[in-house]
C-alpha atoms as one frame of an Amber mdcrd trajectory, in Angstrom:
protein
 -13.198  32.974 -29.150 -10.486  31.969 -27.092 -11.386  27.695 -25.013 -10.532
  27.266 -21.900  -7.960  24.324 -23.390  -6.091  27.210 -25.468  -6.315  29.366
 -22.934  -4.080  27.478 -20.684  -1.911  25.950 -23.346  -0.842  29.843 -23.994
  -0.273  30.261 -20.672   2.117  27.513 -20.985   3.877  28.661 -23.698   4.230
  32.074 -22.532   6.131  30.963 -19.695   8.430  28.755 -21.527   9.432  31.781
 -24.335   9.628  34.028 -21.136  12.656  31.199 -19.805  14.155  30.715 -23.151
  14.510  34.557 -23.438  15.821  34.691 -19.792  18.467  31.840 -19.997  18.486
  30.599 -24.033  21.511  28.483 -22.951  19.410  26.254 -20.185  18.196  24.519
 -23.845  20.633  22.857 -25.769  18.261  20.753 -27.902  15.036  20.841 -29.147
  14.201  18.103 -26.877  15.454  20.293 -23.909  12.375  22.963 -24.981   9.841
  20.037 -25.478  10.667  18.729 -22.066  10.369  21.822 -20.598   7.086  22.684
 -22.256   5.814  19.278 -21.461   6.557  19.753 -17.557   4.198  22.878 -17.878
   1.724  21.472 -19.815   1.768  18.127 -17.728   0.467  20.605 -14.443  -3.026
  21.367 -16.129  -3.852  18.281 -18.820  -1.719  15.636 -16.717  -4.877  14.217
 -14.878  -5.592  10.415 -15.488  -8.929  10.055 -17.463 -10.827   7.111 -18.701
 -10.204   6.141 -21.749 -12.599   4.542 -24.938 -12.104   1.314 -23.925 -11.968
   2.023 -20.139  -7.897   1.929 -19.841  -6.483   4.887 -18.217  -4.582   7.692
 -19.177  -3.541  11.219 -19.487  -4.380  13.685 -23.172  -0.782  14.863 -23.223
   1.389  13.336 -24.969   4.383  13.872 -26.975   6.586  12.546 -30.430   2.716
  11.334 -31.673   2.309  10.045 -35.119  -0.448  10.277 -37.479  -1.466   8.094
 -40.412  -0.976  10.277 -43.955  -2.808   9.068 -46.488  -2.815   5.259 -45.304
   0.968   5.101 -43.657   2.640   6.695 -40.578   4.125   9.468 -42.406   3.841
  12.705 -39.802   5.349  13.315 -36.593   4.097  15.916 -33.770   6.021  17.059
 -31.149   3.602  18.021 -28.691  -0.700  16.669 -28.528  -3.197  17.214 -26.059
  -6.076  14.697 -27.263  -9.587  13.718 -25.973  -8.844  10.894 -23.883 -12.881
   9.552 -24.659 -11.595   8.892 -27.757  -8.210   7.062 -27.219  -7.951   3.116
 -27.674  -4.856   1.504 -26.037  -5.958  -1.963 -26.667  -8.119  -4.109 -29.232
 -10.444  -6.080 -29.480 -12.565  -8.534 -32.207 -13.776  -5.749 -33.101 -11.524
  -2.823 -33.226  -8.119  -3.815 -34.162  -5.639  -1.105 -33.100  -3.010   0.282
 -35.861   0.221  -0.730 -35.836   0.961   2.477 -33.728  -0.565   0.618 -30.876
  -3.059   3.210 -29.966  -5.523   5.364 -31.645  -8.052   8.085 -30.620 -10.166
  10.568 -33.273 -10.026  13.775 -31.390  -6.880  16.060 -30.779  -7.597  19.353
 -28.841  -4.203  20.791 -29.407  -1.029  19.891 -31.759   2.002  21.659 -30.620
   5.132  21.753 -33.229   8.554  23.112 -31.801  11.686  24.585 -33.541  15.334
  25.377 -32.168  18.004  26.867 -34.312  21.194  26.737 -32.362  24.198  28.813
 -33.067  26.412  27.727 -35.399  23.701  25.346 -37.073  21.393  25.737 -40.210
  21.365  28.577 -42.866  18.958  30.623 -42.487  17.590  29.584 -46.220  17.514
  25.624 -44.175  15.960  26.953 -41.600  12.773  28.886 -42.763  12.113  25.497
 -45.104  12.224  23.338 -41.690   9.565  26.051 -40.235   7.556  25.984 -43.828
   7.604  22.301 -43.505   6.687  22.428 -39.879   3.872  24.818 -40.485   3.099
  22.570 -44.017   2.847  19.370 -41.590  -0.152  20.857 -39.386  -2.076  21.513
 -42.270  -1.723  18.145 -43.583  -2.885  17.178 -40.320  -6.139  19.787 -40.245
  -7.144  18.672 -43.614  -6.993  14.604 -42.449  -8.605  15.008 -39.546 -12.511
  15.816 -39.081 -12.000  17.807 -36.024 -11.883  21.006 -35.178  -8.166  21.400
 -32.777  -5.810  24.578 -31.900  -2.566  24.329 -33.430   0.710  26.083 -32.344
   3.601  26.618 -34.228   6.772  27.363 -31.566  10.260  28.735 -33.350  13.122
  29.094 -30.792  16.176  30.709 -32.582  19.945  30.714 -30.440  21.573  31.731
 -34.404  20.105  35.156 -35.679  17.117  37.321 -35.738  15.295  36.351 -38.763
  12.251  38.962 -38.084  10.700  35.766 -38.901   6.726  36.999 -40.070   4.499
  34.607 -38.129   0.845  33.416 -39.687  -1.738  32.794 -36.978  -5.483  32.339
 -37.150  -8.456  31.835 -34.559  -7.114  27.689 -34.343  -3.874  28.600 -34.941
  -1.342  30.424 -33.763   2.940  30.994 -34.173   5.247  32.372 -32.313   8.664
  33.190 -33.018  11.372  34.501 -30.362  15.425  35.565 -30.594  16.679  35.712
 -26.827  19.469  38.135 -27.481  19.848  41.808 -28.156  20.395  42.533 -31.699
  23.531  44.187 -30.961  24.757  40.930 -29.295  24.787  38.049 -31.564
């Protein structure tokens, strides 16, 4: 069954596949798409909340990285965490990583893909998604929490018919913004 947090994540992506299939060349970069998603998500988990050690701040956040097996190894795009978990600052007690932050929940990891024209094989490609879709695994089984993932593949080059794997946390989505006759 369906959160309320996933629901309006979905909502979010929707609307940002819906633009990239309505103008694909308003996104140049991947970092055009994660900007854009992050301006949609920013409207409904953008509210400043107290944090674990009573700092402020908001449970989106983006380019987050996550300790694999004892050193900073992974890399998400997008995370909506539990902000009653997040520690900006240290203390005699609790020293903070050398990330500078740490909290124990995420809600919701968010990994994006863009395939421009003229760029990566399509062999290159599907290992970059693999690896994507490898990465938030590694992250599910080092983290005792139960979060949504979502696994976002933007592709300018060719339709790759590409056969997305979703579960009840996790879901992919795949979308070509051109007619096949086009490109």
């Amino acid at each position: 069954m369906m959160g309320e947090t996933e629901e309006k994540i979905e909502r979010k992506i929707e609307i940002c596949l819906e633009e990239f299939k309505r103008y694909p060349e308003r996104f140049l970069t991947e970092e055009d798409v994660r900007s854009y998603l992050y301006c949609l998500l920013v409207q409904e988990f953008g509210q400043i909340e107290t944090c674990a050690d009573q700092t402020k701040s908001i449970s989106l956040h983006c380019e987050v990285r996550w300790y694999g097996r004892g050193r900073l190894k992974l890399r998400s795009d997008i995370v909506i965490i539990d902000v009653s978990t997040l520690r900006t600052t240290g203390s005699a007690y609790f020293k903070l990583p050398t990330k500078g932050y740490a909290f124990y929940k995420p809600k919701a990891i968010i990994e994006l893909k863009l395939r421009r024209r003229g760029r990566q094989s399509d062999a290159k490609f599907s290992e970059s998604i693999f690896k994507d879709r490898q990465k938030l695994l590694d992250v599910r089984s080092e983290i005792d929490a139960e979060f949504s993932s979502y696994l976002i593949v933007f592709d300018k080059k060719k339709d790759l018919f590409f056969q997305t794997h979703s579960t009840d946390n996790h879901k992919e989505y795949y979308v070509f913004p051109y007619p096949r006759n086009e490109r």
